[in-house]
C-alpha positions in Angstrom: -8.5 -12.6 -11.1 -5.7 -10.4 -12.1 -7.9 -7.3 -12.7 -9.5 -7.3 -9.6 -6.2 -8.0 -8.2 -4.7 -5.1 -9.8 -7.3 -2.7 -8.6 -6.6 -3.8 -5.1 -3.5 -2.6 -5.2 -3.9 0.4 -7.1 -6.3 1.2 -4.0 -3.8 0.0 -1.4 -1.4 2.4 -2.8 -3.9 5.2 -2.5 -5.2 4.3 0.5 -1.0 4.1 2.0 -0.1 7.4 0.4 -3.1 9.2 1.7 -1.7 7.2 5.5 1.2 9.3 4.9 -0.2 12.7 4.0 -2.0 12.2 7.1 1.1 10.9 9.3 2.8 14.0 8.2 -0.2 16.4 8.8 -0.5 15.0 12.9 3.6 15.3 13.0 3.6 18.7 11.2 0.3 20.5 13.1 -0.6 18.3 15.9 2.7 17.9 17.5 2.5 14.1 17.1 5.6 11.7 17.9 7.5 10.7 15.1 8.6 7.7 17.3 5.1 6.7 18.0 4.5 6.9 14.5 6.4 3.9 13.3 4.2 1.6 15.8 1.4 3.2 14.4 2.3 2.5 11.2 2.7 -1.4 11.3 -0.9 -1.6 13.0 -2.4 0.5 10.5 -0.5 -0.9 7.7 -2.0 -4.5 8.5 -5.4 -2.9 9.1 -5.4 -1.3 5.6 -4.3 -4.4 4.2 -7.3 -6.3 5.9 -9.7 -3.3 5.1 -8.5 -3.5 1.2 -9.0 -6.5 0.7 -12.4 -7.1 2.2 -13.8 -4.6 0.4 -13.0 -5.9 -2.8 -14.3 -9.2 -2.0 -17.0 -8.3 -4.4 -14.8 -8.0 -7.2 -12.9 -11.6 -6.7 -16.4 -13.1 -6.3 -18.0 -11.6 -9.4 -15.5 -12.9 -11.9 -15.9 -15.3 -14.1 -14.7 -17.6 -17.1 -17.4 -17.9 -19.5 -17.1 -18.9 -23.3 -17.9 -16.1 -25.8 -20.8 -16.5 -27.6 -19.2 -16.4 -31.1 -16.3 -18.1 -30.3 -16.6 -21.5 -28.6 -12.8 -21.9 -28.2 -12.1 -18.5 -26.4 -13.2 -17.7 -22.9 -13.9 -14.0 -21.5 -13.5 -13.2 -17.8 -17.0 -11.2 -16.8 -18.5 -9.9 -14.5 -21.9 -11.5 -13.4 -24.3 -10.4 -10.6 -24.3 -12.5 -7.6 -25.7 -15.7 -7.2 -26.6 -15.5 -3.7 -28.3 -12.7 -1.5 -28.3 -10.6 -4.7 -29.2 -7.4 -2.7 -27.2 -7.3 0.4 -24.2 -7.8 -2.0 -25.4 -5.1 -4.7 -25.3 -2.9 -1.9 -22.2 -3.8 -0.5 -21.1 -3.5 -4.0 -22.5 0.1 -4.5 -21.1 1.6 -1.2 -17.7 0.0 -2.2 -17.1 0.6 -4.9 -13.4 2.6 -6.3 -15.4 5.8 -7.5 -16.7 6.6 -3.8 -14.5 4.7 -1.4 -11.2 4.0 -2.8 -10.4 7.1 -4.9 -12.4 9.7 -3.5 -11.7 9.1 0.4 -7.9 9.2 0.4 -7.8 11.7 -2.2 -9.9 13.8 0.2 -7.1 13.0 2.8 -4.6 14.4 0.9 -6.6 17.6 0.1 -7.4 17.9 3.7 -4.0 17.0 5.2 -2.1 19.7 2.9 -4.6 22.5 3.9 -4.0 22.0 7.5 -0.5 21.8 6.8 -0.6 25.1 4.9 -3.0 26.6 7.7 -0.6 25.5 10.1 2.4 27.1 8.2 0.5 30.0 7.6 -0.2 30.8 11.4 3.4 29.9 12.0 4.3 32.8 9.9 2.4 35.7 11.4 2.9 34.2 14.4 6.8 35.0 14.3 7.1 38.2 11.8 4.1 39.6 13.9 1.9 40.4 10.9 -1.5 40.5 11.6 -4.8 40.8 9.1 -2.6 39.2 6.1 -3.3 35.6 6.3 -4.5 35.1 3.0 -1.4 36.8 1.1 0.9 34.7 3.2 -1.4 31.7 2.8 -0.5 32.2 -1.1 2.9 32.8 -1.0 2.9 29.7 0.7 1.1 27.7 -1.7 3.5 29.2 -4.0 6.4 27.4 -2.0 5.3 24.1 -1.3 2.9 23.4 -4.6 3.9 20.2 -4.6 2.0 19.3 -1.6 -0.6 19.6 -4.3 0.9 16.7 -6.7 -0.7 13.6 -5.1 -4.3 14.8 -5.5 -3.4 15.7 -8.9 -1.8 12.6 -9.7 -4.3 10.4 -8.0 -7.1 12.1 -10.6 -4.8 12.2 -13.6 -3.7 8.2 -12.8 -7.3 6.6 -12.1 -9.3 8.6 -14.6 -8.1 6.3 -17.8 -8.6 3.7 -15.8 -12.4 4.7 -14.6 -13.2 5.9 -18.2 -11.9 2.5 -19.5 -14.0 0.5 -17.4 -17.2 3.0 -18.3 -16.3 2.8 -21.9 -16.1 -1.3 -21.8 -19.0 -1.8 -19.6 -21.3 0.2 -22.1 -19.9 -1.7 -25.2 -20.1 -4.8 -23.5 -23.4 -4.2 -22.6 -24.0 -3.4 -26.2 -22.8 -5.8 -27.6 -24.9 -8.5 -25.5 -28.0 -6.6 -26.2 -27.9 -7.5 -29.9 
């Protein structure tokens, strides 16, 4: 239980910083109350939390105790297919899973939120020193000054990549190894 655990809140932390990179992006470029916000933020906090977890149902249900075949004593947690209604839960399974859903998505956010936030701060610039046809020199210098509206995508791909390479690594040797 505790891996599938752990993943569920790696991807609630994702999932809750990409909520904020958004938050700031409505604030920042939308004009959107900051009051209003912190209601906001409650429902959607408890919605994410719902959300999270039922889509990593999957993952608590799969997992198993089963003894190791060369050891009697010692018991491995796996991860088996499922018992019941073995397609509707593959493809559950396959739309839900971390790659697509749970990395990707608020990764995306991010991306997206700090391009309309550069946009916007961009516009904001010509708009009051009057500059016109330079948008993309002052689009640079300004991804010069707030670069580290770019560290959360970064980090979310340098974080979960061991992670994802571990499991792929694991999963092939596992499958290896009951192969022979």
């Amino acid at each position: 239980i505790l891996p599938a655990l752990s993943s569920t809140i790696i991807s609630l932390s994702l999932w809750t910083s990409s909520f904020i990179a958004v938050e700031r992006m409505l604030i920042e470029c939308f004009n959107y109350s900051l009051y209003r916000t912190r209601k906001y933020s409650f429902i959607f906090s408890i919605i994410l939390l719902n959300l999270i977890f039922l889509t990593h149902i999957t993952e608590f249900k799969r997992r198993k105790l089963k003894p190791d075949p060369i050891l009697p004593n010692i018991y491995r947690c796996t991860s088996d297919d499922f018992e019941w209604s073995e397609n509707t839960w593959k493809i559950i399974d396959k739309i839900l899973t971390r790659e697509y859903l749970h990395i990707g998505v608020p990764c995306l956010l991010h991306l997206i939120s700090t391009i309309f936030i550069l946009t916007h701060i961009t516009k904001h610039k010509i708009y009051i020193n009057e500059i016109e046809n330079q948008f993309w020199e002052i689009l640079l210098i300004q991804l010069k000054k707030h670069k580290y509206f770019l560290i959360p995508p970064i980090l979310f791909i340098l974080c979960t990549l061991p992670r994802l390479l571990l499991e792929l690594i694991t999963s092939r040797c596992c499958l290896e190894f009951n192969m022979k």
